[in-house]
C-alpha positions in Angstrom: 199.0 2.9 197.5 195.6 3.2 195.9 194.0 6.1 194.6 192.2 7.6 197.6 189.0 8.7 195.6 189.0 5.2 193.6 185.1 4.2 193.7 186.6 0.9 191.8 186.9 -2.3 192.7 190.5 -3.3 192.9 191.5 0.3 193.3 192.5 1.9 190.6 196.4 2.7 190.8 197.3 6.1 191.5 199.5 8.4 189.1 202.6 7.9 190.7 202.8 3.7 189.9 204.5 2.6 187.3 201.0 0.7 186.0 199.1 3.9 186.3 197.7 3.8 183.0 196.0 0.9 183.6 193.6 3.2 185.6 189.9 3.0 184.3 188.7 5.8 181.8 186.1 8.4 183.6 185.4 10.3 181.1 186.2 10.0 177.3 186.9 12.9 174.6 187.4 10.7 171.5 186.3 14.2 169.7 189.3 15.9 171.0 191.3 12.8 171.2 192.1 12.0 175.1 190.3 10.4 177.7 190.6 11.3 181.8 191.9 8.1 184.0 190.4 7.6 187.6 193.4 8.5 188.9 193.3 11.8 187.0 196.0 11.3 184.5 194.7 12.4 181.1 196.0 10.0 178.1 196.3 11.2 174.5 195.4 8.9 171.3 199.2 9.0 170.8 199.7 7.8 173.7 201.3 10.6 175.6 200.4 11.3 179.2 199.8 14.9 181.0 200.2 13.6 184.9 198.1 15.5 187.4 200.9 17.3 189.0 201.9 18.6 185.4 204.6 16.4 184.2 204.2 15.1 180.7 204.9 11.9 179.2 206.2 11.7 175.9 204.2 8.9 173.6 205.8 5.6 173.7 204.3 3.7 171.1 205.2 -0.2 171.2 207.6 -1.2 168.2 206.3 -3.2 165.5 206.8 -6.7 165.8 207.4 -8.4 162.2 205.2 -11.2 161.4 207.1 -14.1 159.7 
C-alpha cells in the first residue's frame, strides 16, 4: 500500500514495507546528519532509522566485501 500523502510518481513506499527506505528524501539535515523520507521515516548518516510511530532501527551497515 502506498503512502497516502505520496505526491511522487511511483508512490513512494510507506514505513511499514520492508523497501521503505527507498522512500525519496523531503527534506535534508546533512548539518545535523539525517534526512526526512516521504513516508516520514527519518534516516541517520549511520544508517539508523527512527520510524514514524517511534520504533527505531538500529544501523545496519553492509559488510565489506574484499577485493581480490
Amino acid at each position: 500500500m502506498p503512502t497516502p500523502s505520496c505526491p511522487h510518481t511511483p508512490p513512494c513506499r510507506p514505513a511499514d514495507s520492508a523497501d521503505h527506505d527507498d522512500a525519496r528524501i523531503v527534506s535534508r539535515h546533512p548539518e545535523q546528519g539525517w534526512n526526512l523520507l516521504c513516508n516520514s521515516v527519518v534516516v541517520f548518516d549511520d544508517t539508523g532509522e527512527l520510524l514514524p510511530d517511534g520504533r527505531v532501527v538500529a544501523p545496519h551497515r553492509p559488510g565489506r566485501r574484499h577485493i581480490a
